[in-house]
N, C-alpha and C positions, 0 to 999 in steps of 0.2 A: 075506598080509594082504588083506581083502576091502575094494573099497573102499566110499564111501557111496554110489553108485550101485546096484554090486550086491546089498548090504544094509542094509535099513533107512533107504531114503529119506526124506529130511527132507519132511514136508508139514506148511508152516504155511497154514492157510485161515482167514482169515478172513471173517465172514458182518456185513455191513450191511443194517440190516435199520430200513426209510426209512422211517414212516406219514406219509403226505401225505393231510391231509383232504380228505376226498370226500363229496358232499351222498347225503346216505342217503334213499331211495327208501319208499313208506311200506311197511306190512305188509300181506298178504292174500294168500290162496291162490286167487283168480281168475286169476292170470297177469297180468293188466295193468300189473304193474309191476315185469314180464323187461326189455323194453325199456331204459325209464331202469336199471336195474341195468346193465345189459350198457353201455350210454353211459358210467357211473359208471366200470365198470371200464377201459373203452379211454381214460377223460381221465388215469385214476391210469395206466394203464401208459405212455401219453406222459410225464406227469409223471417217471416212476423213469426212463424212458430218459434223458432230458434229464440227470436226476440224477447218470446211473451215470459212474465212470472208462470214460475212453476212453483211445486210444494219445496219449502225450504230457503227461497229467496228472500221472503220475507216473516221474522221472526214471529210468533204467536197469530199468522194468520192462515187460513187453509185456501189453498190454491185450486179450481175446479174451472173445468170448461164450462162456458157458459151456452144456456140453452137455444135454438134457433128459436125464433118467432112463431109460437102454436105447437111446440115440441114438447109430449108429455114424458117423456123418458131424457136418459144420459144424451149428454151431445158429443160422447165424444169425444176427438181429438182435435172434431171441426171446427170448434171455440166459434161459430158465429154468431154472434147478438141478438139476444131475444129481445120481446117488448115493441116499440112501435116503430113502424116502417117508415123510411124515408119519405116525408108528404111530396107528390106528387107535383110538378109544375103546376104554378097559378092558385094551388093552395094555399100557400102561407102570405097573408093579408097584411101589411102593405110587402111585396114580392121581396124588395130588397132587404126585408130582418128574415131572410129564406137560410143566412148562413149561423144563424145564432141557431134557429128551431133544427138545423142538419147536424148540429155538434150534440145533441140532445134523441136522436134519434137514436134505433138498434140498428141497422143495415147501414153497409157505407154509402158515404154523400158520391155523387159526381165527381168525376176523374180519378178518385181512386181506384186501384189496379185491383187489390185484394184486401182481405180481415180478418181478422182471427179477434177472438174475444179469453178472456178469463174472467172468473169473479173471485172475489176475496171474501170470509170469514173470518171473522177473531176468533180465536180458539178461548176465549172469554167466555163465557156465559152471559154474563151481563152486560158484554157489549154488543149491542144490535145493530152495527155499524156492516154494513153489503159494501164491496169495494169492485166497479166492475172496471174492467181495464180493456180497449177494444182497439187494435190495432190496425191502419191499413197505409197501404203502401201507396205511395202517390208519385210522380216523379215532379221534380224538383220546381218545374216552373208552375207547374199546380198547386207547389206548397206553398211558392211564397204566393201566387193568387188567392189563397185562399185564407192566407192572414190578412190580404190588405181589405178583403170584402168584412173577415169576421172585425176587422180593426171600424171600416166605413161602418158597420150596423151597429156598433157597440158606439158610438158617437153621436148616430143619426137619432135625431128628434123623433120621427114617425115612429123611430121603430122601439121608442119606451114601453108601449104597449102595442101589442101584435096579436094576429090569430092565426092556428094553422088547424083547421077542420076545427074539429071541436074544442079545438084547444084555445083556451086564453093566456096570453103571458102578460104578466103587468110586471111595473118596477123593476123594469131593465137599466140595469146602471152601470157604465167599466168600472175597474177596477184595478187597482194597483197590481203590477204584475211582478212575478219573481226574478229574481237577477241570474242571467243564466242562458246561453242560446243565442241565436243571432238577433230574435226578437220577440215581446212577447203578447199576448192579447188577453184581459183577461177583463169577465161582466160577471154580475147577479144577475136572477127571474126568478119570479114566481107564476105559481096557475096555482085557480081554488076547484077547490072537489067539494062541493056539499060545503060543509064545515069547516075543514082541514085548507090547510093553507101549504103544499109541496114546494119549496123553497133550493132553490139548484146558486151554485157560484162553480163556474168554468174556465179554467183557464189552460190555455194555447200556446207554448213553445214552438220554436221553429229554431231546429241546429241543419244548417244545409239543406236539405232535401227532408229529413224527420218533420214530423208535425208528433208535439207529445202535446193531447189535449189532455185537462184533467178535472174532471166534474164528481163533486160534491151536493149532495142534496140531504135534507130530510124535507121531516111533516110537521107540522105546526098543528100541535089540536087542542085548542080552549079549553076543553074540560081539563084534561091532561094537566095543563098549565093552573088551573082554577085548584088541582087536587095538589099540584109539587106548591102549589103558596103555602095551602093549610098545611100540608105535611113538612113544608120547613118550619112554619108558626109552632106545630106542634113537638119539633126536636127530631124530625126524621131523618137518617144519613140519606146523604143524597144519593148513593145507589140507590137508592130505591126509589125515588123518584124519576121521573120519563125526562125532564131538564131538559126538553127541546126550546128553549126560548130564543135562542139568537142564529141570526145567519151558519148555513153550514159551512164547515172548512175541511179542504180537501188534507189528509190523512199525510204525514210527509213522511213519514218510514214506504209507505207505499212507493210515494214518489222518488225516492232516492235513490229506492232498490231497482225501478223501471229505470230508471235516466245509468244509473250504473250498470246496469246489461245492456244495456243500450251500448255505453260508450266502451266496454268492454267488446263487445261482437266487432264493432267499430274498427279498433284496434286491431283486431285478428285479421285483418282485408289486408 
């Protein structure tokens, strides 16, 4: 029997995803107003850092910046999101499920100002549970746009199954959302690798201008599940078996501890 380590590692990540308003710069294509943008962007990325979990916020987990995109070393203080880039306009097939596959992404979506990332560890052993948390600053009319798009994709027929470059998403469904916020969005998806079946449930707060997105995922691997039957048949404790059989669920001591720095920093304005 193989165990969850060497097959089909459990990765739950979730992605918080903060819009902190920031004074918007006016428009023109003279350049004169790179500066204040570039100012806008470094107050919101102070902002997300102050915001993000650090070691200590959350109990039995380890807090680390998370790596940029193609980064073999530490990232840092940088905290920005490794893994796969924002897909490009006109890539994600049919266009309008383009806000589900962006909450899924490592780089920030469109109109976000700035991002910082973290990731979480269980100081477990045995729990193989990755928690990423990825924060970026949006200003307020962009948050709520960007609920009512992920709310329209999360409803729309077309967008049950979607593609974005090589990626397939099947069995897109909403989902019941948390109590909490001005409002909330929240869906399953999966995509297949070979075998394995990578199984994600996301869900999207919106308190004013914040956007706290929060994504959960594992892996689904047949064999895995073929070895946790026998090994329950045969009396095995279920630590030791991989038990990814059902939908993932996003980790709520994680979230608790994000939404209460959150509204703590909040308070201090």
């Amino acid at each position: 029997m193989k165990s969850a380590v060497s097959r089909g590692v459990v990765a739950v990540s979730t992605v918080a995803v903060l819009g902190l308003t920031a004074a918007c710069s006016g428009s023109g294509g003279d350049g004169k107003d790179k500066k204040p943008a570039r100012a806008d962007a470094t107050s919101a990325t102070a902002k997300l850092e102050k915001a993000a979990l650090a070691s200590g916020d959350v109990k039995k987990y380890k807090v680390e910046a998370t790596k940029e995109a193609g980064q073999s070393g530490d990232s840092g203080d940088s905290g920005k999101s490794g893994g796969k880039a924002t897909p490009p306009a006109g890539r994600v097939n049919p266009a309008e499920c383009r806000p589900l596959s962006e909450m899924l992404m490592a780089d920030a979506p469109p109109k976000s100002k700035a991002h910082v990332s973290r990731t979480l560890t269980s100081t477990d052993v045995a729990d193989t549970t990755t928690t990423e948390v990825v924060l970026l600053a949006y200003g307020k009319a962009d948050a709520e746009n960007t609920m009512d798009a992920l709310r329209t994709a999360t409803k729309s027929r077309k967008c049950a199954t979607f593609g974005d470059g090589g990626h397939r998403y099947i069995g897109v469904r909403p989902q019941p959302g948390p109590v909490g916020g001005d409002e909330a969005v929240s869906y399953k998806l999966a995509s297949r690798a070979g075998e394995f079946l990578h199984r994600d449930r996301v869900t999207v707060v919106r308190s004013g201008s914040t956007l706290i997105a929060f994504r959960a995922s594992n892996i689904f691997d047949p064999e895995s599940a073929r070895d946790d039957q026998q090994g329950e048949a045969a009396g095995l404790p279920e630590k030791f078996r991989d038990g990814v059989k059902g939908d993932p669920k996003v980790a709520d001591a994680i979230v608790d501890a994000q939404l209460a720095k959150l509204g703590k920093l909040a308070g201090e304005k």
